[in-house]
C-alpha positions in Angstrom: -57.9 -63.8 -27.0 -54.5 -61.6 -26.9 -53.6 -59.5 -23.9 -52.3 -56.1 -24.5 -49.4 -55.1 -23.4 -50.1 -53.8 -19.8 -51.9 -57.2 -19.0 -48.9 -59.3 -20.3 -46.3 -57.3 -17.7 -48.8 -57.8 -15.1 -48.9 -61.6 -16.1 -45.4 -62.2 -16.5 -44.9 -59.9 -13.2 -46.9 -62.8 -11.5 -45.2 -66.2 -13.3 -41.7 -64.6 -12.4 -42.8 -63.6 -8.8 -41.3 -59.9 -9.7 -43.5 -57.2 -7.2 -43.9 -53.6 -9.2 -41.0 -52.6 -5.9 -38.5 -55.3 -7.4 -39.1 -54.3 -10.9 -39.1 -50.3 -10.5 -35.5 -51.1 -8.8 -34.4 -53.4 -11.9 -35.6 -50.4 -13.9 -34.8 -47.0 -11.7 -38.2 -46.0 -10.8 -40.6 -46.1 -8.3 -43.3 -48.8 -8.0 -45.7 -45.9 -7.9 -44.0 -45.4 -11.3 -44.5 -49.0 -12.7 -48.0 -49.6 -11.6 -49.0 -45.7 -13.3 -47.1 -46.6 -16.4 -48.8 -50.0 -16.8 -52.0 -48.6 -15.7 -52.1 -45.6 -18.6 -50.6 -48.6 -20.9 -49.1 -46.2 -23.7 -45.4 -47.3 -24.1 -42.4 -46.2 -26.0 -40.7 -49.2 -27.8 -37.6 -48.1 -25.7 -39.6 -48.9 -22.2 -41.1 -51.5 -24.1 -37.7 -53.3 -24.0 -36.1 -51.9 -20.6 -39.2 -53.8 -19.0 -38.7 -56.7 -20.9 -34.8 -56.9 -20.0 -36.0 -56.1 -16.5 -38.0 -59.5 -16.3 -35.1 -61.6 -18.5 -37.9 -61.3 -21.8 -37.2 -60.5 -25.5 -39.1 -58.3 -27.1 -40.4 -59.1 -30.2 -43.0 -56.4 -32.1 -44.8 -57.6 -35.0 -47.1 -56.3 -38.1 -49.5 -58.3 -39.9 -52.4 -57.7 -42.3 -55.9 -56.6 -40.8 -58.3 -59.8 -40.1 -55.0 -62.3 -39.5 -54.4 -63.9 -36.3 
């Protein structure tokens, strides 16, 4: 099963030990601001990569064919 995108902040929020207050101040927003964003879940590739430099992660976006894994 893959997670999307909001549940793999939220996971990697919880492995790191980062609270949505400790990553809205690595990123310049409010956690009010973090927890709506990964709520709604519809990122630009440019957040995409401020939140994943705001928990030390690379980014890496992929395409495959429909039906692989």
């Amino acid at each position: 099963m893959r997670l999307n995108i909001s549940e793999q902040i939220k996971l990697y929020c919880d492995r790191l030990g980062v609270s949505y207050t400790e990553l809205g101040k690595r990123l310049g927003v409010s956690p009010q601001g973090v927890s709506q964003a990964i709520k709604k879940g519809n990122f630009k590739i440019s957040d995409l990569q401020k939140y994943a430099d705001a928990l030390g992660l690379d980014l890496i976006i992929e395409l495959r064919e429909k039906g692989t894994k």
